[in-house]
C-alpha positions as CSV (number, residue, x, y, z in Angstrom):
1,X,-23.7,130.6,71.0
2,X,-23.8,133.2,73.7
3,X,-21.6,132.4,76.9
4,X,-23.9,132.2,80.1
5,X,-22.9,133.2,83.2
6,X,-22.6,130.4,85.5
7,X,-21.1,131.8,89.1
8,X,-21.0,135.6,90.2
9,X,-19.2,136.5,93.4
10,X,-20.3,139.4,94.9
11,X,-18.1,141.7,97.5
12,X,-16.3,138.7,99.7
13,X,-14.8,138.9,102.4
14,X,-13.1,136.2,104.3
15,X,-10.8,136.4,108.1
16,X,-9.2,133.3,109.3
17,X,-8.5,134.7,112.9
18,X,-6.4,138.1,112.5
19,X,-5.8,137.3,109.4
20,X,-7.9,138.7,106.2
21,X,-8.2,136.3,103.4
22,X,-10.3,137.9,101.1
23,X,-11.0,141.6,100.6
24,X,-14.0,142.6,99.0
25,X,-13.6,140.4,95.7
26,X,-16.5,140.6,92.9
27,X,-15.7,137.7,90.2
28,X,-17.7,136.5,87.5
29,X,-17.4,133.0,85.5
30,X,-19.2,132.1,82.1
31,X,-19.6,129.0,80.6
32,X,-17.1,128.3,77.8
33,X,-14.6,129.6,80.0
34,X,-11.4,128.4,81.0
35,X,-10.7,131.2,83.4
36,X,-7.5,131.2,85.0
37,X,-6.7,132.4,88.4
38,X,-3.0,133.3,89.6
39,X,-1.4,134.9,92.9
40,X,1.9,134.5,95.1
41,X,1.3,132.6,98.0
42,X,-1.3,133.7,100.5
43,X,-3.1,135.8,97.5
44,X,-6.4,134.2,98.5
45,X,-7.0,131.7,95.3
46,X,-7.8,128.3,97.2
47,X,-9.9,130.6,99.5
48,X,-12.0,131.8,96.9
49,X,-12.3,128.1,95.1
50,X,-12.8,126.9,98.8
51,X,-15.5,128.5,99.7
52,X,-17.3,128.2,95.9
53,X,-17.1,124.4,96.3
54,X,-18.3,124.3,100.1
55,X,-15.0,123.4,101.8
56,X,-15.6,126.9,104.0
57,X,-18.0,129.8,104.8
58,X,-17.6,133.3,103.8
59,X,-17.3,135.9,106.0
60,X,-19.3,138.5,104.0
61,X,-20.3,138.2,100.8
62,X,-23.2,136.4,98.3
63,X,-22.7,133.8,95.6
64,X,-25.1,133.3,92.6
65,X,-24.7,130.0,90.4
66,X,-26.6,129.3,87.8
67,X,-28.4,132.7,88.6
68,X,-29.5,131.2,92.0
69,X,-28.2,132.0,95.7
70,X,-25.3,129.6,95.9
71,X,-24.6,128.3,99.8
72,X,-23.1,125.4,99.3
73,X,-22.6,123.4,103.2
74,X,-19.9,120.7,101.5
75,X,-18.1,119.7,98.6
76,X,-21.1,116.7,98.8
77,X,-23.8,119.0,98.0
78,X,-21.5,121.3,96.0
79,X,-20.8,117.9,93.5
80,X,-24.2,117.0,93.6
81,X,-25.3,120.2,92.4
82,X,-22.7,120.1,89.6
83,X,-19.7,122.1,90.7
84,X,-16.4,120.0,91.6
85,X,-13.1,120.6,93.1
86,X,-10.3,119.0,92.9
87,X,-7.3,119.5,95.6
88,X,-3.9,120.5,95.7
89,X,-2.9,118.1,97.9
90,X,-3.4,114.4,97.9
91,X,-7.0,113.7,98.3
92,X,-7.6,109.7,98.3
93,X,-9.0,108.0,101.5
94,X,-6.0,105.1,102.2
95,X,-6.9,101.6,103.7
96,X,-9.9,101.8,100.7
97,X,-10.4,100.4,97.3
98,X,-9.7,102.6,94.0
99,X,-13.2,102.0,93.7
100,X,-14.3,103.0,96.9
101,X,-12.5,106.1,96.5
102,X,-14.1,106.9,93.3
103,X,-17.3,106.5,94.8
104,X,-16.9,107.8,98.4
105,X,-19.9,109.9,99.4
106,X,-22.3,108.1,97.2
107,X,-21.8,103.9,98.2
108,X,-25.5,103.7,98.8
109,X,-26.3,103.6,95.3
110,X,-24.7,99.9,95.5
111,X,-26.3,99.0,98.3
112,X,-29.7,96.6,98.2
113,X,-31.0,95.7,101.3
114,X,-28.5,96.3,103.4
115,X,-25.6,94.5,101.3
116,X,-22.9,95.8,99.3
117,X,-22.8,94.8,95.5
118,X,-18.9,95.2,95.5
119,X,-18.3,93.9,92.7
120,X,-21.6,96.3,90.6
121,X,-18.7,98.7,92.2
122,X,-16.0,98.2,91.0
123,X,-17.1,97.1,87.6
124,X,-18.7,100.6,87.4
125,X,-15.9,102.0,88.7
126,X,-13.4,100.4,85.9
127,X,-15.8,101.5,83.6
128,X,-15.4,104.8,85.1
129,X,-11.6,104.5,84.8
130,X,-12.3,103.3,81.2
131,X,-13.7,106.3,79.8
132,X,-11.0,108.5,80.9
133,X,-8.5,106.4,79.2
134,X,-7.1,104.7,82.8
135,X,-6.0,101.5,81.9
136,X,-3.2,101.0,84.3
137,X,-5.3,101.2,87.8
138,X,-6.8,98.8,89.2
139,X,-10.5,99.8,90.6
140,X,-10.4,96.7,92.6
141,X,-6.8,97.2,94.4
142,X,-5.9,99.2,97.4
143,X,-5.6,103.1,96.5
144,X,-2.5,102.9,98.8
145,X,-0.5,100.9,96.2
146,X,0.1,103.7,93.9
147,X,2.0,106.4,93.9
148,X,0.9,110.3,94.4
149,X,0.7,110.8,90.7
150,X,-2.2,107.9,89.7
151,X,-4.0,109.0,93.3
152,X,-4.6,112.2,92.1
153,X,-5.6,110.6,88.8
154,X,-8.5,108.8,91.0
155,X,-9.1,111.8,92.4
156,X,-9.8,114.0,88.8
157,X,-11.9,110.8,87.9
158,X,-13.7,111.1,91.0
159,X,-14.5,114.6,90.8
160,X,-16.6,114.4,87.4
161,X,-19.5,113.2,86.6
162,X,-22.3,114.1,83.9
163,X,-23.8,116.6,85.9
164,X,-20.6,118.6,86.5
165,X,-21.2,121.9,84.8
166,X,-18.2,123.6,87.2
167,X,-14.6,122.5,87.8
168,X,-12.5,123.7,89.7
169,X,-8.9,122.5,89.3
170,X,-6.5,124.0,92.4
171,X,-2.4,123.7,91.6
172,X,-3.2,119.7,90.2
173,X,-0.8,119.7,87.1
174,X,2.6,119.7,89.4
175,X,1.3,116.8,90.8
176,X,0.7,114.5,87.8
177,X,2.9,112.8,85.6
178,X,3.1,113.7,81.7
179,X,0.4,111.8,80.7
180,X,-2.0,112.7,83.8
181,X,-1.5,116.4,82.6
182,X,-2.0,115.6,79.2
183,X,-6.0,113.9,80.3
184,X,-6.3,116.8,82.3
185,X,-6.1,119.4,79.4
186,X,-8.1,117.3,77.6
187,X,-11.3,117.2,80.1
188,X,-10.5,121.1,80.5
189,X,-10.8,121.8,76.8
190,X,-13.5,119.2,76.3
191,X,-15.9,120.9,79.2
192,X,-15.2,124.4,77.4
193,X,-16.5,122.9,73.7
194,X,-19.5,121.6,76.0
195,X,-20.1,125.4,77.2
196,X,-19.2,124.0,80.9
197,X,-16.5,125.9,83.1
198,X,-13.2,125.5,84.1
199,X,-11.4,127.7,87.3
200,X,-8.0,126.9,86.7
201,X,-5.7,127.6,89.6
202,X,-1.6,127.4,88.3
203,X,1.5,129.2,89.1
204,X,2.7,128.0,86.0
205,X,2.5,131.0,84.0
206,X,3.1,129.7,80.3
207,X,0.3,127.1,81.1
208,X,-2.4,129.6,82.1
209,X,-1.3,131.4,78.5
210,X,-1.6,128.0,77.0
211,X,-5.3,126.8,78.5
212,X,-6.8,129.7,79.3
213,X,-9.5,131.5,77.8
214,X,-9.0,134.3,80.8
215,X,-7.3,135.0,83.4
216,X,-7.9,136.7,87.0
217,X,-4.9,137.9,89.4
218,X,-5.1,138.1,92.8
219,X,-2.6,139.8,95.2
220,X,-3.1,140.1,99.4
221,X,-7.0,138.6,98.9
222,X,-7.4,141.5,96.6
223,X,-8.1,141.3,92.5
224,X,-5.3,143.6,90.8
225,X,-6.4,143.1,87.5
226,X,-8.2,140.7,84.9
227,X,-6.8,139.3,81.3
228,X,-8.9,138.6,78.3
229,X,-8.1,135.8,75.9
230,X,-6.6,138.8,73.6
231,X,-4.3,140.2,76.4
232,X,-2.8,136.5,77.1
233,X,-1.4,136.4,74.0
234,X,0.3,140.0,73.6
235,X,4.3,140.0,73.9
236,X,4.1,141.2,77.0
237,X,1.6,139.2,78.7
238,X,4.4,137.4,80.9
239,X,5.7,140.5,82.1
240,X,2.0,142.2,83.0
241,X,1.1,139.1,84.5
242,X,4.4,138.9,87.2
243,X,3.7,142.7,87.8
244,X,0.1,142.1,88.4
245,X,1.0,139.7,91.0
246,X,3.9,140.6,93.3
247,X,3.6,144.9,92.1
248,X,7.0,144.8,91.2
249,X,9.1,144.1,88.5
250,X,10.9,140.6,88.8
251,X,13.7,141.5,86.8
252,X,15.2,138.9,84.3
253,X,17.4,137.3,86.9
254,X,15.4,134.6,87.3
255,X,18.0,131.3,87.4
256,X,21.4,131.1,88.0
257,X,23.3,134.0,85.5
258,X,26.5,131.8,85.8
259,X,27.7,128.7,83.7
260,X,30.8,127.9,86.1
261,X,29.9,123.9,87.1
262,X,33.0,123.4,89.7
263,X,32.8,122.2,92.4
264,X,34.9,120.9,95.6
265,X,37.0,117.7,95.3
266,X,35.0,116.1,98.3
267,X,32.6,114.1,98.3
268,X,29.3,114.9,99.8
269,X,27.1,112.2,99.1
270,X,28.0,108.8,97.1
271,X,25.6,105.9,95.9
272,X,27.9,103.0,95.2
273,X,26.3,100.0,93.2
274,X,22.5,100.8,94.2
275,X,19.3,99.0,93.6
276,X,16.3,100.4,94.9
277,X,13.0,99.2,93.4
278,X,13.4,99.1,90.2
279,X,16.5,100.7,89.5
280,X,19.7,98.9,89.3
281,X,23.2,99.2,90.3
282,X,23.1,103.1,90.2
283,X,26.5,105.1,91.0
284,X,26.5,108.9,92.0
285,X,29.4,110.8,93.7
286,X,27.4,114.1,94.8
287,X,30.5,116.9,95.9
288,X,30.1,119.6,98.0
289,X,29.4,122.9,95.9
290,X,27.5,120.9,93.5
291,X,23.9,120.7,92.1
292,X,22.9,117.5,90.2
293,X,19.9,117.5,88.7
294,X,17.6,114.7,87.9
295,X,14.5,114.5,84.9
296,X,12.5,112.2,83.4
297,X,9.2,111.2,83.5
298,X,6.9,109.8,86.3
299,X,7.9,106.3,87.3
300,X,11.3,107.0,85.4
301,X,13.0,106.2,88.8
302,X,14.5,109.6,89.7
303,X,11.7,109.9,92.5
304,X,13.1,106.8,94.0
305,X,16.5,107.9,93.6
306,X,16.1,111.0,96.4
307,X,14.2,108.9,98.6
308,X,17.0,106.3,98.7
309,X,19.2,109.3,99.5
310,X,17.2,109.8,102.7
311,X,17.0,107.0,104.0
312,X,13.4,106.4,102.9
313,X,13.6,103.3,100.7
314,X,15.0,100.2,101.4
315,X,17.5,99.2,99.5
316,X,17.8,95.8,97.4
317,X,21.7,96.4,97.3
318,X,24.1,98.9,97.3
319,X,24.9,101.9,99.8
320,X,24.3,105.3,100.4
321,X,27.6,107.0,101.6
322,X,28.0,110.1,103.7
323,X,31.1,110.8,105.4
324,X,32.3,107.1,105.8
325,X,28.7,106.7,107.1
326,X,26.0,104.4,105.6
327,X,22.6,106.1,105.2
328,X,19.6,103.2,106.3
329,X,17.4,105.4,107.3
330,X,15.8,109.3,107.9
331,X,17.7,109.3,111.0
332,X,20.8,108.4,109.8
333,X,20.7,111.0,107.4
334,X,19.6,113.5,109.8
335,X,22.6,113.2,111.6
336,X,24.6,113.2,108.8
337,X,23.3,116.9,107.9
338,X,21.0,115.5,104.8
339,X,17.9,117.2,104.6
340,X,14.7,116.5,102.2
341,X,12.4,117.7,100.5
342,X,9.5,115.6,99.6
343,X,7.1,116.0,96.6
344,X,4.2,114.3,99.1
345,X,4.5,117.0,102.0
346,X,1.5,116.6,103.4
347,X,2.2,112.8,103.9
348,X,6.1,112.7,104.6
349,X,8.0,116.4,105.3
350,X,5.2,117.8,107.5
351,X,3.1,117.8,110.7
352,X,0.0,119.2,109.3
353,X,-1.4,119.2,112.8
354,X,1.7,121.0,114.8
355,X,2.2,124.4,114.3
356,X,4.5,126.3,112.0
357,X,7.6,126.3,115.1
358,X,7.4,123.0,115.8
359,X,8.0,121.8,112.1
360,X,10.5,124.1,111.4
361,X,12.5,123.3,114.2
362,X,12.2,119.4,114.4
363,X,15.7,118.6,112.8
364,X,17.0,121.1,114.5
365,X,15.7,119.5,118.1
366,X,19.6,118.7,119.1
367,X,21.0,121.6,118.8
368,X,18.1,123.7,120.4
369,X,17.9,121.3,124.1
370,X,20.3,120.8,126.7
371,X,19.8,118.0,129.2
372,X,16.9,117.0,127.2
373,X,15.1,120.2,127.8
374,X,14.4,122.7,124.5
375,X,15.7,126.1,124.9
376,X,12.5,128.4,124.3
377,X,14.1,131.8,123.3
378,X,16.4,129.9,120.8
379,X,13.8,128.0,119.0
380,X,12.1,131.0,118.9
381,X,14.7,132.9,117.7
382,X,15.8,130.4,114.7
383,X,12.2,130.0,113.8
384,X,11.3,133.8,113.5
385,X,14.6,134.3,111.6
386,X,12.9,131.6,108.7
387,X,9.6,133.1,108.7
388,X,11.1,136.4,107.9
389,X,14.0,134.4,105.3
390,X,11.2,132.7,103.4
391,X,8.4,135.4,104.0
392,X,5.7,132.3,105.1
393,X,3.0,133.8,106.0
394,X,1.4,133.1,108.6
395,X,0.2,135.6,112.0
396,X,3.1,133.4,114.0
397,X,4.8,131.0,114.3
398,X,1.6,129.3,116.5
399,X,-0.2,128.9,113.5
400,X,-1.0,125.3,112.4
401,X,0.7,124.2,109.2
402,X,-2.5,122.4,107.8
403,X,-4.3,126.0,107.2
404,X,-1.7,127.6,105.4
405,X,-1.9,128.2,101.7
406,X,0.2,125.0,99.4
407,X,3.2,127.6,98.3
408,X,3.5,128.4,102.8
409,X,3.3,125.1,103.8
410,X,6.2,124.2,101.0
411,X,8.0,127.1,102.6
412,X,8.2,125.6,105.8
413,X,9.4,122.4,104.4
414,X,12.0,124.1,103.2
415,X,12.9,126.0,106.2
416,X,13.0,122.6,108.0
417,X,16.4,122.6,106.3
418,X,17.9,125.3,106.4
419,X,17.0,126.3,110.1
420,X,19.1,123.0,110.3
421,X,21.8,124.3,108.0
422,X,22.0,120.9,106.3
423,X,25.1,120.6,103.9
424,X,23.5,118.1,101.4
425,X,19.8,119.2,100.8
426,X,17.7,116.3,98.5
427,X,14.6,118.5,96.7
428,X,12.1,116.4,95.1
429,X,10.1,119.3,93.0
430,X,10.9,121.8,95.5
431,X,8.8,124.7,94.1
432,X,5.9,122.9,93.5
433,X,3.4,125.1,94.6
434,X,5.5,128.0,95.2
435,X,4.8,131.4,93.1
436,X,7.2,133.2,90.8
437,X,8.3,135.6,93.7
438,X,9.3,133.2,96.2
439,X,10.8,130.9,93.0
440,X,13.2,133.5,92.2
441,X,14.4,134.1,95.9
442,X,14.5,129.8,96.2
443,X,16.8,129.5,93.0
444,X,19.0,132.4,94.4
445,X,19.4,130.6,97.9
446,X,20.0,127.7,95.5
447,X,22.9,129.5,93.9
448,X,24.1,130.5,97.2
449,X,24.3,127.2,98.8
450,X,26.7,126.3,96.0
451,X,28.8,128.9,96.7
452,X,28.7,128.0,100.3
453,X,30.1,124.5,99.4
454,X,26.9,122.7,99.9
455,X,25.3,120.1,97.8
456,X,22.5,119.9,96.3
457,X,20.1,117.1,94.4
458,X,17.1,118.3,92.8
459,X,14.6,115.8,91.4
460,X,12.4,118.2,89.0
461,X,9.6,117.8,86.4
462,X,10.3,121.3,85.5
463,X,12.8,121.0,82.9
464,X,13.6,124.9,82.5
465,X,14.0,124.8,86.2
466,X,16.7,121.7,85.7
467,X,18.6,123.8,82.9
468,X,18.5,127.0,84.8
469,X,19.8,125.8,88.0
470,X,22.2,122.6,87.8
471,X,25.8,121.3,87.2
472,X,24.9,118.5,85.5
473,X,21.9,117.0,85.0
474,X,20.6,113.2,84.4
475,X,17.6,112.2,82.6
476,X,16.1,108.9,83.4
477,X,13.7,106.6,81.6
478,X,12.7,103.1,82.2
479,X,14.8,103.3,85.7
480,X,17.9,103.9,83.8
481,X,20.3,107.0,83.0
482,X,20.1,107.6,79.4
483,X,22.0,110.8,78.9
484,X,24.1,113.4,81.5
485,X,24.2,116.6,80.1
486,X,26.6,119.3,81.6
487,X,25.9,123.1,82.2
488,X,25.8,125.3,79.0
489,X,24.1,128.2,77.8
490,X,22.7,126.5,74.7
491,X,21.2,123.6,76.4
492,X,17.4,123.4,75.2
493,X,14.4,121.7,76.9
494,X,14.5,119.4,73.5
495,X,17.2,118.3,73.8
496,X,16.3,116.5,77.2
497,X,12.8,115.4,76.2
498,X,14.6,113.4,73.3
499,X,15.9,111.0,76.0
500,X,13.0,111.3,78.2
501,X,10.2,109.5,75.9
């Protein structure tokens, strides 16, 4: 059967302020395709998949779908017209129902003479959950009750419908556990069989060679180049790809070269007999010039493991230790030079409505003010110095952190850190979202802070990112530590999963 073309883009152009987006970008998507699209940070990806879903306008520039003008005015009239997106970044309406979630936008169709069926809802709403093979949520429960990985599960349930003939999936995989990213592929694949579409937004690089029928780079808002299913599988697809992207060779130094796990006799950070949800009686002694590195899989207990380190959980017993100190709280751990990372940083590591100088420099508040007033040249100073050090992107530091790109606004809540040269820096996925450029320049800062006698944990669902990067690493399952594997060169990714499942 002979593909049909479902969405042409035709010369875009997109400004946000001084800032231009999009340059003149002509794309074209079939049905049967699963067509990839990959970029650093700031390449213009989510602004093309924006603005084809109806989330914004384009500047300049027509749209044909279905081989009619396409203008959608919402992701509402975009859905209903069979083209879904679903978000980066968490998604799910809290203080609501899973149900109500699933069906927000189109409650009407349970309402009969001005009365809510509820409970038509949410048993069409458990169904819905049903067929995707979601047994473990709860349509009648509050959305707030589960963590980010089964909220973005409600929200790729949400997003299709019979009628969907388009999906667009923007950087979703980093945020779902094993088994979410396993359902994913799954509708992906299945909507390709169906002669449906897929735009398929990843940074993940063996992934998009994996899933993809095609794949599209983008670098600066511009279209460097375009892969065919042929080309993705070539020897040198990886290294075309990262060229395509940045315009430069990466080079093979990628993770850390060395295999030296010493470290400092002090100790940095200590758990001593914790229990934190469901964990039990954990013991960790962190030391300065060390990286530990936790895997396993989502609700293995490593997530809550890094928030007890900052202060974010409350413990059932136990301490958190840093220099004679006991950690109760973010502010306690603040002061104690811990900075953190969070995997939800929309919700907990950033401001989305203050501007890229006022998140960067909120830890470092103290050390910036004297007699309670903030110092404007210096926190102008430090700030500028972590734009440049992380390359965000952004046209200043005035810029409000909720319109930057996913990979800038993780930037920034990594320069929160070390604007605030913290000594013990918790990372819970930290380059989630980030591209292979800015990865490579994160694990080398990594590297550095060892050297620099800092410490480091790094929670990862990346387990070539674990190998490459840590002293030691500890795989979780059921809440528990079931293996610790030290730094070697002949350490595999199989031999982790074998304690992981």
């Amino acid at each position: 059967m002979e593909n049909k073309s479902l969405l042409k883009i035709n010369n875009m152009y997109k400004w946000f302020d001084a800032t231009q987006a999009l340059k003149g970008v002509d794309l074209e998507i079939q049905g049967g395709q699963i067509h990839g699209l990959i970029g650093e940070n700031g390449s213009g990806k989510s602004t093309i998949t924006s603005i084809i879903a109806g989330v914004k306008m384009p500047t300049e520039g027509r749209m044909f779908f279905k081989g009619q003008p396409w203008e959608p005015s919402s992701m509402a009239s975009a859905f209903d017209c069979g083209v879904s997106m679903i978000l980066q970044e968490a998604n799910t309406i809290p203080g609501c129902t899973v149900a109500e979630n699933l069906y927000a936008g189109h409650i009407s169709k349970f309402r009969k003479y001005g009365f809510l069926d509820s409970r038509k809802m949410v048993r069409k709403a458990s169904e819905k959950l049903a067929d995707f093979g979601v047994s473990h949520i709860d349509a009648a429960g509050l959305v707030d009750q589960y963590g980010f990985e089964d909220r973005k599960v409600v929200e790729i349930v949400r997003s299709l419908s019979s009628s969907t003939e388009l999906l667009i999936i923007d950087e979703t995989t980093t945020a779902l556990s094993h088994e979410g990213r396993k359902m994913l592929y799954s509708i992906m694949h299945k909507m390709k069989e169906e002669g449906k579409a897929v735009i398929f937004i990843s940074h993940d690089i063996d992934e998009i060679i994996e899933h993809c029928t095609n794949l599209t780079v983008l670098r600066d808002g511009e279209i460097t180049g375009h892969l065919s299913y042929e080309d993705l599988q070539k020897d040198d697809a990886i290294e075309r790809i990262r060229f395509l992207m940045v315009g430069r060779d990466i080079g093979d130094a990628y993770y850390r070269e060395d295999y030296d796990s010493s470290h400092e006799e002090e100790i940095a950070l200590e758990f001593k007999d914790v229990s934190v949800s469901g964990v039990k009686n954990f013991n960790l002694q962190l030391h300065k010039g060390e990286i530990i590195g936790f895997g396993g899989l989502s609700g293995s207990g490593m997530h809550e493991i890094g928030r007890a380190a900052f202060g974010l959980e409350k413990l059932a017993s136990g301490k958190v230790i840093r220099n004679e100190q006991i950690i109760k709280s973010p502010h306690d751990a603040i002061r104690g030079s811990i900075g953190y990372i969070s995997k939800d940083r929309d919700v907990e590591a950033l401001i989305l409505s203050g501007d890229v100088r006022d998140n960067i420099a909120l830890p470092s508040l103290d050390g910036l003010s004297r007699f309670s007033f903030i110092h404007p040249s210096k926190e102008k100073e430090l700030v500028e110095a972590e734009i440049e050090s992380l390359n965000i992107k952004c046209y200043s530091g005035k810029q409000l952190v909720g319109t930057l790109s996913g990979g800038n606004k993780q930037k920034v809540s990594f320069a929160k850190w070390t604007a605030n040269d913290s000594d013990v820096i918790v990372m819970d996925c930290p380059t989630r979202g980030v591209d292979v450029g800015v990865k490579q320049s994160m694990y080398a800062f990594i590297a550095e802070m060892k050297k620099q006698g800092k410490a480091v944990l790094m929670i990862s669902e990346e387990l070539p990112e674990l190998i490459g990067m840590s002293d030691r690493i500890f795989i979780m399952k059921d809440d528990k530590v079931q293996k610790i594997f030290e730094r070697h060169p002949d350490l595999k990714e199989s031999d982790l999963i074998e304690y992981m499942i």
